[in-house]
C-alpha positions as CSV (number, residue, x, y, z in Angstrom):
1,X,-130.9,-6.6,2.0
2,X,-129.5,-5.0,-1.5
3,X,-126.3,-5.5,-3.0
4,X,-124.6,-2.1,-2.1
5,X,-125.4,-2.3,1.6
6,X,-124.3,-6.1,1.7
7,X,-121.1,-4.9,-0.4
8,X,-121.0,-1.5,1.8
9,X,-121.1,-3.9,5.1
10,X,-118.4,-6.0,3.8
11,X,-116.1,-3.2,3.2
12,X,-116.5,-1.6,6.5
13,X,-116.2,-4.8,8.3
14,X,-112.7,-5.4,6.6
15,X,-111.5,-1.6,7.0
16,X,-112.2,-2.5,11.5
17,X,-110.6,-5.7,11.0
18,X,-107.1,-4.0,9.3
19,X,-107.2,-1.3,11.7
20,X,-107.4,-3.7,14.8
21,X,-104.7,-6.0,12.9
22,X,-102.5,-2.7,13.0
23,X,-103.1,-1.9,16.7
24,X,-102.6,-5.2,18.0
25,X,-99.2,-6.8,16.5
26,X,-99.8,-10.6,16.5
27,X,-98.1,-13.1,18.8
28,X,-94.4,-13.1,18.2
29,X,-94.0,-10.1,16.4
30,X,-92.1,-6.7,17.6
31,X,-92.8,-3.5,16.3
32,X,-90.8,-1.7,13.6
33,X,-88.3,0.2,15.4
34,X,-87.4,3.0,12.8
35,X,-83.8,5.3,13.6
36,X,-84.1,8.8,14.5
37,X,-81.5,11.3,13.9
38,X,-80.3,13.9,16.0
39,X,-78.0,17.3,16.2
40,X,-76.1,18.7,18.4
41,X,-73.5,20.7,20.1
42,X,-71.0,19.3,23.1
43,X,-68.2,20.2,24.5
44,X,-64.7,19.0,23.5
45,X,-63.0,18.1,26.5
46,X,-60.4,15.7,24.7
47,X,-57.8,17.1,22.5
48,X,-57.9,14.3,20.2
49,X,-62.0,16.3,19.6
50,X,-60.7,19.7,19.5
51,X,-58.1,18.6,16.5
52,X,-60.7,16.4,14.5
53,X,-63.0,19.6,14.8
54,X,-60.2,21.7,13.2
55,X,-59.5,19.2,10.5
56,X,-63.2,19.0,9.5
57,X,-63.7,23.0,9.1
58,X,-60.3,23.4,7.6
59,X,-61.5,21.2,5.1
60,X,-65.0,22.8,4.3
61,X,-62.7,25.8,4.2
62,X,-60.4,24.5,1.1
63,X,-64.1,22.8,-0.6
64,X,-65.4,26.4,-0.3
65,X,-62.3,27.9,-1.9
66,X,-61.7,24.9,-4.7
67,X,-62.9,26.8,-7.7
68,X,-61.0,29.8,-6.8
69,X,-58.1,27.9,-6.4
70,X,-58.4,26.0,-9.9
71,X,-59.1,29.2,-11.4
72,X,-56.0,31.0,-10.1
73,X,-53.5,28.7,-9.6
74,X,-54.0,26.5,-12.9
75,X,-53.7,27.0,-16.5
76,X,-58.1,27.3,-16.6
77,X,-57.4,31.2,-16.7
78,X,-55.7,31.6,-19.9
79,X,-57.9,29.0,-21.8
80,X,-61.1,30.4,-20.8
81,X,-60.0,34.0,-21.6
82,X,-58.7,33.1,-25.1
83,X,-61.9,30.6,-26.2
84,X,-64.3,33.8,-25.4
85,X,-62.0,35.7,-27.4
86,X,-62.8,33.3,-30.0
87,X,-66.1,33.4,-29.8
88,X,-66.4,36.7,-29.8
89,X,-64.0,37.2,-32.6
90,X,-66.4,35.2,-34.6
91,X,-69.6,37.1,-33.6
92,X,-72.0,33.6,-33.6
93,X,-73.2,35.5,-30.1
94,X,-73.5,32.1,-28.1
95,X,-72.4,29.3,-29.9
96,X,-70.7,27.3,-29.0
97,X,-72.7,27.3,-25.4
98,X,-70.8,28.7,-22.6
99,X,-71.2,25.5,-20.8
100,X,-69.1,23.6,-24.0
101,X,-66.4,26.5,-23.7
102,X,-66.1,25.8,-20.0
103,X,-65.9,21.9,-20.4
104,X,-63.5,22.3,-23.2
105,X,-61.5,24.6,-21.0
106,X,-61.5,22.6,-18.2
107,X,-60.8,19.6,-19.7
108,X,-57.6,21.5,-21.7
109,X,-56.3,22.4,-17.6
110,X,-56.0,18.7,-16.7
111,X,-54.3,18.2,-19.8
112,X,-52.0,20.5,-19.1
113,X,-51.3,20.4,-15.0
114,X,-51.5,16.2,-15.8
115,X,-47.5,16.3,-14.9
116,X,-47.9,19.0,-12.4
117,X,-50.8,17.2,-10.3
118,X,-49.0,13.9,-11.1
119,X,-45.7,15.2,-9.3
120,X,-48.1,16.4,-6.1
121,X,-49.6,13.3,-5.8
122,X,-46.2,11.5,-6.0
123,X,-44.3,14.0,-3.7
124,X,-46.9,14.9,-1.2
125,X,-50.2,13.1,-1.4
126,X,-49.1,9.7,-1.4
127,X,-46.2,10.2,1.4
128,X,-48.7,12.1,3.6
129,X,-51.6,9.1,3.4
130,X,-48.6,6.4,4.1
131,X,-47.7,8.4,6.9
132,X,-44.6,9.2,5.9
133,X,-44.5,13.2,6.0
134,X,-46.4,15.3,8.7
135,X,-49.4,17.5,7.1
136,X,-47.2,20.6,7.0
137,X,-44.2,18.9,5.0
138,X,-46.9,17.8,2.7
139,X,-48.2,20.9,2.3
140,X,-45.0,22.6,1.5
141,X,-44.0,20.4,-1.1
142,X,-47.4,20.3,-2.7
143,X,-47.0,24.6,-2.6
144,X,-43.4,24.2,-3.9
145,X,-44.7,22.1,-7.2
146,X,-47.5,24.5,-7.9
147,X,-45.0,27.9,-7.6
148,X,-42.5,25.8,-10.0
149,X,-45.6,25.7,-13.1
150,X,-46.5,29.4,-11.6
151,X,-43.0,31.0,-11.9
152,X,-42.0,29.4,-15.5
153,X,-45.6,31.0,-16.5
154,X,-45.0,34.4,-15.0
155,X,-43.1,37.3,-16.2
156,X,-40.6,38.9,-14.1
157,X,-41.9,42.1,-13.9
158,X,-45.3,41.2,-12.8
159,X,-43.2,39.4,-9.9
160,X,-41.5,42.3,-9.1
161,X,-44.4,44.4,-9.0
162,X,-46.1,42.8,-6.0
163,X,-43.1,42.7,-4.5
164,X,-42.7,46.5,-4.8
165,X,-46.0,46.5,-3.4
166,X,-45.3,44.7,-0.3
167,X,-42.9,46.7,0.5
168,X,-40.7,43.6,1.8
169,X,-37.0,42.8,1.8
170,X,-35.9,41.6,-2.4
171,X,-35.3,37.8,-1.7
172,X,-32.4,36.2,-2.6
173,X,-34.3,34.1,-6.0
174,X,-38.3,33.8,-6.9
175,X,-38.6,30.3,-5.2
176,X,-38.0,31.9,-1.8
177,X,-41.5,33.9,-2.7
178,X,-44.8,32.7,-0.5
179,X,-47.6,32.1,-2.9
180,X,-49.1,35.5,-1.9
181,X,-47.2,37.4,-4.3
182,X,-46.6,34.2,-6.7
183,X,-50.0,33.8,-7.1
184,X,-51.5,37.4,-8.1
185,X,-48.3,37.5,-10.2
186,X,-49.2,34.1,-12.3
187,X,-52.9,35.4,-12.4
188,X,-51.8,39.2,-14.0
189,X,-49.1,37.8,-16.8
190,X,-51.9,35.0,-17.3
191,X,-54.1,37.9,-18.4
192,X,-51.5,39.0,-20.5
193,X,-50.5,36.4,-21.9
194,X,-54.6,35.6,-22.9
195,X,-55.1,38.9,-24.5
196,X,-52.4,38.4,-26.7
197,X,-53.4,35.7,-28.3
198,X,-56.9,36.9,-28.1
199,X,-56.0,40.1,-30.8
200,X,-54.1,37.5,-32.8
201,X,-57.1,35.9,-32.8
202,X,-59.5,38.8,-33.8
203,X,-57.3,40.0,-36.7
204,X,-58.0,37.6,-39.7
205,X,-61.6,37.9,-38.4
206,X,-61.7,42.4,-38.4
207,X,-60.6,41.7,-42.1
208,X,-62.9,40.1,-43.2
209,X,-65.9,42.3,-41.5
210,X,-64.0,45.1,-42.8
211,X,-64.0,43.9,-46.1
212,X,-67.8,43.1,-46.3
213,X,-68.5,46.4,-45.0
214,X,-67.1,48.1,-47.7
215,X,-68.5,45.7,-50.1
216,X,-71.5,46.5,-48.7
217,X,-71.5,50.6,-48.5
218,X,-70.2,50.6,-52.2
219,X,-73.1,49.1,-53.6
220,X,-75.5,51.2,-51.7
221,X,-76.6,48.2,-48.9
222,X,-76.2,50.7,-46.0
223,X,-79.2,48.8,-44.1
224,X,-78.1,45.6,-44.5
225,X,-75.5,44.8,-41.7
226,X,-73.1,43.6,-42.5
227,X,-72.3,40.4,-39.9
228,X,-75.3,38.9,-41.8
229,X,-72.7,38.6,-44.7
230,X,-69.7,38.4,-42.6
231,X,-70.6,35.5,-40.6
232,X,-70.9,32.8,-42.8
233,X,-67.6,33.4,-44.4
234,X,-66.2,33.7,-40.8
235,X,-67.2,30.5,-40.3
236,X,-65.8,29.1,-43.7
237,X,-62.5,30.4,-43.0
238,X,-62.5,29.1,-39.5
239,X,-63.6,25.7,-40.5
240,X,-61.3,25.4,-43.4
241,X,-57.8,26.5,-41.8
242,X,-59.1,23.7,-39.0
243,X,-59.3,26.5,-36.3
244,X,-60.0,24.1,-33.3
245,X,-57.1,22.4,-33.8
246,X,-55.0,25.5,-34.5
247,X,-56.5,27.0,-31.3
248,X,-56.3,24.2,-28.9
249,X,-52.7,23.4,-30.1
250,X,-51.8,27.0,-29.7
251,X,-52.6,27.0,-26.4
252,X,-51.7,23.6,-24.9
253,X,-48.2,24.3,-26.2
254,X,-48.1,28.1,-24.6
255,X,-47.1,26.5,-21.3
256,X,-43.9,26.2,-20.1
């Protein structure tokens, strides 16, 4: 007999041996028992079901709506409005990335609702876990904190706008307001608020493209364009005024 069909018989002879080692479990051994998982839909015949059931979809509900609700609600609005402004004011297309404006933006709206969200947790959240307040209590005390940074952040005339609009009875003061008129109110003066410092912003930056573009057309260069030239003094006069700071402290300071 050759080498390769001694070698061949020896590897076949251990390939039956593993697979009647698997088949047969040795003395004192039990099988692997591996967990199956399974789905499915029963009826809630106990109340204490029916309320856990609404509890769990009222909070995929408030998940789903969390970036609307940061957007809206905080100060994320104005800053993101006013750092495109920026960028676009300077003309660098898209530096810095849109996913550094959003950080820095985001970033800037804890800064800034740090007291607000502070005062929640200390008023509502905390109470409501120790079991001190019932869900609703907490509720309206978290809503009354949020329309207090809303209404010192919203003009009066958007307020009265919506309230026009809904065609209800004037209340007595802007506290007595539900958050569906606060809250399209705060998001309308926001937008305001944003575009105003945003043609602040453009201003020193239309001067200078001006400027180069006349620089330019009087010496004949009526194919060159002129942000090639424009841009790198944008940038110098950006950098060396320390615009960042300028910016961010503009606009952390904006808030009431």
């Amino acid at each position: 007999m050759t080498f390769g069909s001694r070698s061949g018989t020896c590897i076949w002879g251990a390939v039956v041996a593993l697979a009647a080692f698997s088949a047969a479990p040795a003395c004192g051994q039990t099988p692997v028992a591996f967990p199956t998982v399974s789905l499915g839909v029963e009826d809630a015949t106990e109340p204490s079901k029916v309320a856990l059931t609404l509890q769990i979809l009222a909070f995929m509900t408030v998940l789903s709506l969390a970036p609307a609700i940061l957007i809206l609600t905080t100060s994320f609005t104005r800053i993101a409005v006013v750092l495109s402004f920026l960028r676009t004011a300077l003309g660098a297309q898209q530096l810095p990335p849109n996913q550094v404006l959003m950080g820095l933006a985001l970033f800037l709206t804890f800064f800034v609702m740090a007291p607000t969200w502070s005062e929640i947790n200390a008023r509502s959240l905390q109470p409501y876990l120790a079991g001190e307040v019932p869900p609703q209590a907490a509720f309206d005390r978290a809503a009354g904190t949020m329309k207090e940074f809303m209404l010192r952040n919203t003009r009066s005339e958007d307020i009265g706008l919506f309230v026009e609009l809904r065609g209800a009875d004037v209340p007595d003061g802007p506290e007595e307001l539900g958050l569906e008129v606060i809250v399209p109110s705060f998001v309308i003066s926001e937008l305001r608020t944003a575009f105003q410092m945003g043609f602040v912003l453009y201003i020193p930056f239309l001067v200078i493209d001006m400027v180069v573009a006349s620089v330019l057309m009087s010496m004949g260069m009526l194919m060159l364009p002129p942000v090639l030239i424009s841009l790198p003094f944008k940038i110098l006069l950006f950098v060396l005024v320390d615009g960042w700071h300028l910016v961010v402290r503009s606009l952390a300071g904006s808030f009431a």
